[in-house]
Backbone as CSV, one residue per row, in Angstrom:
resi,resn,N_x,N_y,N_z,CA_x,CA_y,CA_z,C_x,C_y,C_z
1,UNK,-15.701,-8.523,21.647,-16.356,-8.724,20.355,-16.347,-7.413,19.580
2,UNK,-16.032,-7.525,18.623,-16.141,-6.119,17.639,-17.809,-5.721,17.294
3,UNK,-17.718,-4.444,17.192,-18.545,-3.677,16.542,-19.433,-4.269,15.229
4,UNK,-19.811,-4.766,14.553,-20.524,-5.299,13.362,-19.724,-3.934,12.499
5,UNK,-19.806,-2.554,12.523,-19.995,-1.331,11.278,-18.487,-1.471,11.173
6,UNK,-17.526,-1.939,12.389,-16.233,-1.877,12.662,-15.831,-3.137,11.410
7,UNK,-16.115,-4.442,12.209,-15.823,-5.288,11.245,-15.909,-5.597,9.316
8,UNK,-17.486,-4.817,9.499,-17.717,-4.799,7.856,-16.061,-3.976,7.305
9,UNK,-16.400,-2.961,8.371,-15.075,-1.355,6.862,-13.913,-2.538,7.678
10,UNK,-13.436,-2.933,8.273,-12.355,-3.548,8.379,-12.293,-4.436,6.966
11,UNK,-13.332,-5.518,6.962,-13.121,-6.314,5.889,-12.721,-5.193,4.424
12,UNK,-13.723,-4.287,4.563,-13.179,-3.619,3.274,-12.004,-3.152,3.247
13,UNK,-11.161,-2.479,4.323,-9.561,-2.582,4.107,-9.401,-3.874,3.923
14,UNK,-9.325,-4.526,4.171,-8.289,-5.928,3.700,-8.813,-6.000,2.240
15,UNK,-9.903,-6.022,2.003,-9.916,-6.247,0.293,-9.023,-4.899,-0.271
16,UNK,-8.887,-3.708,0.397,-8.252,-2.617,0.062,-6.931,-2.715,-0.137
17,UNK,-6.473,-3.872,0.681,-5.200,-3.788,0.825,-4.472,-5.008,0.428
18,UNK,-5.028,-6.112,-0.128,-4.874,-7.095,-1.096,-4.471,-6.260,-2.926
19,UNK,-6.008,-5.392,-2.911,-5.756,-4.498,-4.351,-4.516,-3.860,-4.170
20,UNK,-4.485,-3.322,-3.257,-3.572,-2.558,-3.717,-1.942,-3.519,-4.114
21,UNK,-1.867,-4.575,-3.472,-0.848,-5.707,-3.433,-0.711,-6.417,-4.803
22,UNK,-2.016,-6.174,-5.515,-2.667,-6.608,-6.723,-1.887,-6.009,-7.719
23,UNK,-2.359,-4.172,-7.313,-1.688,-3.354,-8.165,-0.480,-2.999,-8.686
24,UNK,0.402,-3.301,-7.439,1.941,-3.023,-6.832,2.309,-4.340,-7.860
25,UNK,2.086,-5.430,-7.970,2.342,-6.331,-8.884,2.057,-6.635,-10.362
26,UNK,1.290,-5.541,-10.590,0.959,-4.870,-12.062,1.538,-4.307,-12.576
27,UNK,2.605,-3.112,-11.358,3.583,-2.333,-11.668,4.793,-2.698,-11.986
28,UNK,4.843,-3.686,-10.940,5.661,-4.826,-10.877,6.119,-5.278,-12.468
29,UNK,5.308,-6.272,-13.441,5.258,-6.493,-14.343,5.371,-5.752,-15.391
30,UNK,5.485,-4.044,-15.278,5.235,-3.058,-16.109,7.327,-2.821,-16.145
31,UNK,7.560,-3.168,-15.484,9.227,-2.586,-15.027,9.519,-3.847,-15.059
32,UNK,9.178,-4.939,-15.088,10.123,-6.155,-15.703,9.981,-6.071,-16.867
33,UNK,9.439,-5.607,-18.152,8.645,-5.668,-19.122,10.196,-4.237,-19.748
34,UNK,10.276,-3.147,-19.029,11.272,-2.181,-19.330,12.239,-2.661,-18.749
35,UNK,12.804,-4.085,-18.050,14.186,-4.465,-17.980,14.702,-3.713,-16.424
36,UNK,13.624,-2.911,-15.815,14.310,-1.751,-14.886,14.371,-2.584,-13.136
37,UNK,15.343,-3.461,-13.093,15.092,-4.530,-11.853,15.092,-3.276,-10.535
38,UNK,15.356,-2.389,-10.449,15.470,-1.880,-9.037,14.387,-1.450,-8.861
39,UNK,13.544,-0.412,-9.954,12.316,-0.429,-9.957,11.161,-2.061,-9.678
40,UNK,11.812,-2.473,-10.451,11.121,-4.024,-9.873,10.998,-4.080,-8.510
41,UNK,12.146,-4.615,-8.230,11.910,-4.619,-6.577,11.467,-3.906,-5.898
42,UNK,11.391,-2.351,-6.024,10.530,-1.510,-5.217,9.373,-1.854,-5.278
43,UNK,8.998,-2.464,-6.435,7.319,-2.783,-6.410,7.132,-4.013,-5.407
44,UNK,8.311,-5.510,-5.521,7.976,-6.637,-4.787,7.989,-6.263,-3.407
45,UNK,8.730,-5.100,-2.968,8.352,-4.778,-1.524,7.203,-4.226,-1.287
46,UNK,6.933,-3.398,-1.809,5.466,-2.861,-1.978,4.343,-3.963,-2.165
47,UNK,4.483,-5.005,-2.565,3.694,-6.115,-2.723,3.894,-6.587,-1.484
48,UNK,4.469,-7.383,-1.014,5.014,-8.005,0.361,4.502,-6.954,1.187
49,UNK,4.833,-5.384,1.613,4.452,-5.105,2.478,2.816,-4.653,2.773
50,UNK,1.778,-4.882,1.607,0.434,-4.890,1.354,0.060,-6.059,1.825
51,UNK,0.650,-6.904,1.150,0.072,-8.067,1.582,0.329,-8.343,3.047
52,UNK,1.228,-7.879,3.942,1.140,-8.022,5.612,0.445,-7.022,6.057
53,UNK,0.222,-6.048,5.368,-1.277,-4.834,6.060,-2.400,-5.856,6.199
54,UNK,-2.777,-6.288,5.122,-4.324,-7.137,4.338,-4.112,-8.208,5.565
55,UNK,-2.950,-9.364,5.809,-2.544,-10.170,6.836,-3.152,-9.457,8.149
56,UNK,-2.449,-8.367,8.845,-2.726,-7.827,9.857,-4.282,-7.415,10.112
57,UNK,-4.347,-6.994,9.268,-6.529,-6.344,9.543,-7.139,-7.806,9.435
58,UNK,-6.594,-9.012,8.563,-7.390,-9.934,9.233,-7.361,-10.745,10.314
59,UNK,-6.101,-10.870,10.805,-5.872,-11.489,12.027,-6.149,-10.559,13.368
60,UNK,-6.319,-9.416,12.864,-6.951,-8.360,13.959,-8.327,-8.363,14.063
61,UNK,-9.532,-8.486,12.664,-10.616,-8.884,12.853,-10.964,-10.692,13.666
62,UNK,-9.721,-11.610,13.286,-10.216,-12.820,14.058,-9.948,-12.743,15.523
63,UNK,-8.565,-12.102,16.060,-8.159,-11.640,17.087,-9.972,-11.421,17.919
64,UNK,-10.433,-10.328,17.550,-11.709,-9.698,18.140,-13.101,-10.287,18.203
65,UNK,-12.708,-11.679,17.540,-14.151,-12.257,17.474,-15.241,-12.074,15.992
66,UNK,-14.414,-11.629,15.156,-15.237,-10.487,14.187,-15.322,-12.045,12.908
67,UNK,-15.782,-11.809,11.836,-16.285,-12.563,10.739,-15.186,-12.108,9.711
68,UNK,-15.078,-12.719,9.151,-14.112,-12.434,8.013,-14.800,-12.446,6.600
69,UNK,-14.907,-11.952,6.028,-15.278,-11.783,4.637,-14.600,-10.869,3.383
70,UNK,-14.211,-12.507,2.693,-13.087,-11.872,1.470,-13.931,-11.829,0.268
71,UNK,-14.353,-10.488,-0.521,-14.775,-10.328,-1.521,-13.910,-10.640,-3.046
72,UNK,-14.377,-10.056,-4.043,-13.317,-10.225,-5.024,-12.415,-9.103,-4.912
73,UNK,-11.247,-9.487,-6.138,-10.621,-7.900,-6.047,-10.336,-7.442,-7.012
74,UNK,-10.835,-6.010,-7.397,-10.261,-5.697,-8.638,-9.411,-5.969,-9.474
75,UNK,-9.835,-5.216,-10.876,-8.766,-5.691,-11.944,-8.094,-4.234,-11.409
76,UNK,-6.955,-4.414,-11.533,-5.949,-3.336,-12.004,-5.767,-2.778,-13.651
77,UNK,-5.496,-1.495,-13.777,-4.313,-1.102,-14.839,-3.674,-1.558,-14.931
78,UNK,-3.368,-1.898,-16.486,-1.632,-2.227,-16.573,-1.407,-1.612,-17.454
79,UNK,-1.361,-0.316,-17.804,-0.945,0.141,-18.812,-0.446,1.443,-18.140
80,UNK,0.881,2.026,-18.486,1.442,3.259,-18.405,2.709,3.883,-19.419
81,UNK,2.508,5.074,-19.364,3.524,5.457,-20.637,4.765,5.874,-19.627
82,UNK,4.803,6.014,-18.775,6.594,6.366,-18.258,6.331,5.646,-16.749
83,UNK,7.700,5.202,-16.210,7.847,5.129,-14.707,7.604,6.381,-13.971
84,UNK,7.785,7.812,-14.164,6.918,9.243,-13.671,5.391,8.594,-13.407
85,UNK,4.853,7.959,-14.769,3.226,8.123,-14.710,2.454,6.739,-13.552
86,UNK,3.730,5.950,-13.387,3.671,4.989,-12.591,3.535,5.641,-11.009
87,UNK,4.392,6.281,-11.120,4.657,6.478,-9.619,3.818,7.840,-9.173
88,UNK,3.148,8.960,-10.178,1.942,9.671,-10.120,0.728,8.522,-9.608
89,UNK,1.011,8.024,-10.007,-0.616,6.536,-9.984,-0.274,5.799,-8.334
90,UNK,1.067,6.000,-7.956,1.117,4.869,-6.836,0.681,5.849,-5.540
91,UNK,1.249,7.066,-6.017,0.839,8.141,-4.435,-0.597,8.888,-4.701
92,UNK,-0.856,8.635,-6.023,-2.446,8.669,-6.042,-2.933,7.683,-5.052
93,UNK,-2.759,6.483,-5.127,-3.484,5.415,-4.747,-2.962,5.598,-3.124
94,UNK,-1.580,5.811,-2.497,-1.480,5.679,-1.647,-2.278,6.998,-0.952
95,UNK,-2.823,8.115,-1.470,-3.512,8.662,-0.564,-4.601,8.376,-0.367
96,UNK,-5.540,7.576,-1.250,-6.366,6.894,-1.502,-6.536,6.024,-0.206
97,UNK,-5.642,5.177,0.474,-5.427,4.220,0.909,-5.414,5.203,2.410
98,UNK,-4.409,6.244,2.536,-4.415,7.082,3.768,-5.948,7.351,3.817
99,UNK,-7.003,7.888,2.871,-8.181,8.504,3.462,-8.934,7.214,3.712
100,UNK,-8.919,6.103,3.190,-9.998,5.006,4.119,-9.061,4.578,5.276
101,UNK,-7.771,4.519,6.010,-7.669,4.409,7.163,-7.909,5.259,7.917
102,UNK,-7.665,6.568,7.532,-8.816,7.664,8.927,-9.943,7.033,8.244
103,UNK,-11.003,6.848,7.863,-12.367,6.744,7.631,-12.487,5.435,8.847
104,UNK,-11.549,4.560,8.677,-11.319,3.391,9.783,-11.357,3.873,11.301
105,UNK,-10.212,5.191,11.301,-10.407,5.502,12.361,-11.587,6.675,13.230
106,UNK,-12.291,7.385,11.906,-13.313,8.049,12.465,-14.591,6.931,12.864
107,UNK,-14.682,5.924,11.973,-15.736,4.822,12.373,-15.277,4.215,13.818
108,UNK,-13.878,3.763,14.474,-13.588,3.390,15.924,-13.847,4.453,16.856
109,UNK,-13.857,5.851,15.956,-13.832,7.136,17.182,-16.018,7.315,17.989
110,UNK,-16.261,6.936,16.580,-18.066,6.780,16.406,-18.175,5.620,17.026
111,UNK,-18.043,4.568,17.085,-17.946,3.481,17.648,-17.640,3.199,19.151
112,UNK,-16.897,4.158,19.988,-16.014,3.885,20.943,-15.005,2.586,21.293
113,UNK,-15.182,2.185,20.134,-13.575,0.901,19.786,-12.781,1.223,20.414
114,UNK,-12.155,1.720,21.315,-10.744,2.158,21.851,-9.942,1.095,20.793
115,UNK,-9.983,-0.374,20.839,-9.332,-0.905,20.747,-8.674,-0.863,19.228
116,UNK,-9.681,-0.601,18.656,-9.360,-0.425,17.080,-8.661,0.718,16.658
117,UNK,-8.942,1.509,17.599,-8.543,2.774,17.195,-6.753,2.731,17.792
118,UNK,-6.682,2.248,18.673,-5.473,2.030,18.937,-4.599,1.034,17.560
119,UNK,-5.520,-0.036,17.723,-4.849,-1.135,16.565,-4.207,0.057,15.264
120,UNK,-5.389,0.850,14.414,-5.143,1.648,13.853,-3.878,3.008,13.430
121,UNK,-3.551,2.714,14.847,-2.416,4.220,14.638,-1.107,3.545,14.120
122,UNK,-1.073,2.570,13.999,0.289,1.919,13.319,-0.256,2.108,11.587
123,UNK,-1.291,2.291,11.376,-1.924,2.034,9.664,-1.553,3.407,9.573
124,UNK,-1.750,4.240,10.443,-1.733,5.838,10.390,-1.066,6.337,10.308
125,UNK,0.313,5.918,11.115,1.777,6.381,11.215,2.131,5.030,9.664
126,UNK,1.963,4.226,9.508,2.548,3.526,8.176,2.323,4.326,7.024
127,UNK,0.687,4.933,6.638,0.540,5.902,5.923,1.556,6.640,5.084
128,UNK,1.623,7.188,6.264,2.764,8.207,6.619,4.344,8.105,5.795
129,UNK,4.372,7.485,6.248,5.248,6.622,5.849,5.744,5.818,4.320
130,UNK,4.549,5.800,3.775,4.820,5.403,2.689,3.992,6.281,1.865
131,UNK,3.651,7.166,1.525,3.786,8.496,1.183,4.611,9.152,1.005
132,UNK,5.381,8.991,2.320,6.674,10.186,1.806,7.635,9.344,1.292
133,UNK,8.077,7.701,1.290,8.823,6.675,0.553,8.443,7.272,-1.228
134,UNK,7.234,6.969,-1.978,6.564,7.253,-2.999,7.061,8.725,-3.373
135,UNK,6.816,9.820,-2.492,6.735,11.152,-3.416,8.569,11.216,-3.150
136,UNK,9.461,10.424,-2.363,10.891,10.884,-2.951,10.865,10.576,-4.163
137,UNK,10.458,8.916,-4.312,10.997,8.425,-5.362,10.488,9.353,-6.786
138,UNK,8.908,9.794,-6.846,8.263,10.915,-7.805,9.637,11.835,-7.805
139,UNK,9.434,12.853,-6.957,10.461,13.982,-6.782,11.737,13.915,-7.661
140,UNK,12.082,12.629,-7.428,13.410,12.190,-8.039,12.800,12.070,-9.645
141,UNK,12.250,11.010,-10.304,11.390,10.701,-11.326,10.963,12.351,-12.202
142,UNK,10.582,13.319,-11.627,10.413,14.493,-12.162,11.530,15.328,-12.368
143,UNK,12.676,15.574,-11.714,13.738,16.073,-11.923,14.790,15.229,-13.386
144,UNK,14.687,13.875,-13.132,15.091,13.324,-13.951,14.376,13.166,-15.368
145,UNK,13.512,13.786,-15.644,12.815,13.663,-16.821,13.017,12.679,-17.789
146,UNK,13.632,13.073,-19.439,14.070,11.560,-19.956,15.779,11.426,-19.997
147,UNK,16.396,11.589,-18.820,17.333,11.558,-18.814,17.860,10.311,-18.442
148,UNK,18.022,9.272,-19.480,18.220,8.181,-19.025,19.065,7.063,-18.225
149,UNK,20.334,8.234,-18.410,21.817,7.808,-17.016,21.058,8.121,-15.890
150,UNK,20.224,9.381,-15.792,19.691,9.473,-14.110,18.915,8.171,-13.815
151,UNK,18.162,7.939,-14.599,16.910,6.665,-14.646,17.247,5.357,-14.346
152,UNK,18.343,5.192,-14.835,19.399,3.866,-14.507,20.356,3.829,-13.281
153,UNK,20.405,5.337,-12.587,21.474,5.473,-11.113,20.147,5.493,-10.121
154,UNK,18.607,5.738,-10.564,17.692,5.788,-9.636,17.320,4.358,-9.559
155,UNK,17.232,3.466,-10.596,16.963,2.388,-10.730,18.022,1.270,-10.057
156,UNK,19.646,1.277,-9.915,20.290,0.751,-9.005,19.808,1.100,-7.703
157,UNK,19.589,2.501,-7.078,18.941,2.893,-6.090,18.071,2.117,-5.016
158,UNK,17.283,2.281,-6.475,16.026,1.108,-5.954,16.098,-0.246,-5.689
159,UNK,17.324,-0.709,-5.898,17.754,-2.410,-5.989,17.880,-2.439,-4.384
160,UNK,18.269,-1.629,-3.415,18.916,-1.478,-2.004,17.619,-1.600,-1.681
161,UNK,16.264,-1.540,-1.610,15.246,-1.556,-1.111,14.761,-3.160,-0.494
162,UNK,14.838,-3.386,0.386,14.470,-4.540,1.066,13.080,-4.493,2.328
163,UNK,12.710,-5.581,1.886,11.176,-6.281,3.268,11.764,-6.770,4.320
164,UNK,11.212,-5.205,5.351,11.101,-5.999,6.859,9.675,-6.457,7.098
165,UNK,9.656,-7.263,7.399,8.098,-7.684,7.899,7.949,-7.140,8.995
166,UNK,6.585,-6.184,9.269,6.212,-5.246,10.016,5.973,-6.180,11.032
167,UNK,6.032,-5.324,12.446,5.110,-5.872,13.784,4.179,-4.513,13.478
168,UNK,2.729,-5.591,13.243,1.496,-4.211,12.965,0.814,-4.431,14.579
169,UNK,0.725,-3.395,14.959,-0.504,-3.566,16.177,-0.022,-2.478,17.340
């Protein structure tokens, strides 16, 4: 049986991680809107792969016996003046997203969850992971300024981006 303090911040990642699936599809709409499909698709993976985080923390809270509780979920932004200011906003958010999964995992360490805390190191190493996915694509986005042949060879780029559906656990 889980922890009660475990289960509550669990539920709040999954609402965490729905928004953010929310957001990624805001962005989504912001780059169909500029015609930029590779950028598109970087976002529908980014959607897809939120939405199997949000999947995973809840089938890991039913897994454990735990309660499920889906709140509402924010409105998102939809407003941005460049794909730069987009992708400033996405590794904002994704560190955002890194500091409540340690907060996840200092609550299993307080807790003595072994189990969660284990469940956890795949959110930790994913982190990871998509952080440094985000600040290439920035990196790239800042060098290219308004140079719009670069913007259109980063944007085919981005078309190669495809969803594996994770094994989380």
């Amino acid at each position: 049986m889980i922890n009660e303090r475990m289960n509550a911040a669990l539920n709040e990642q999954v609402n965490a991680e729905l928004y953010s699936a929310y957001l990624y599809l805001s962005m989504q709409a912001y780059f169909q809107k500029m015609n930029l499909k590779g950028f598109v698709n970087w976002m529908n993976v980014q959607v897809q792969e939120e939405m199997a985080h949000a999947r995973g923390l809840y089938d890991y809270i039913q897994e454990r016996g735990g309660e499920i509780v889906l709140e509402a979920i924010a409105k998102p932004d939809l407003k941005w003046n460049s794909p730069l200011q987009v992708f400033e906003d996405v590794l904002k958010h994704e560190q955002l997203v890194t500091s409540k999964i340690n907060n996840l995992a200092d609550i299993a360490d307080e807790t003595k969850d072994r189990a969660a805390g284990l469940f956890l190191q795949w959110y930790i190493k994913e982190q990871v992971e998509e952080e440094a996915s985000v600040s290439d694509v920035l990196d790239t986005l800042k060098l290219i300024k308004s140079d719009s042949n670069a913007l259109l060879a980063l944007d085919r780029e981005l078309q190669a981006r495809v969803f594996n559906p994770p094994v989380i656990g």
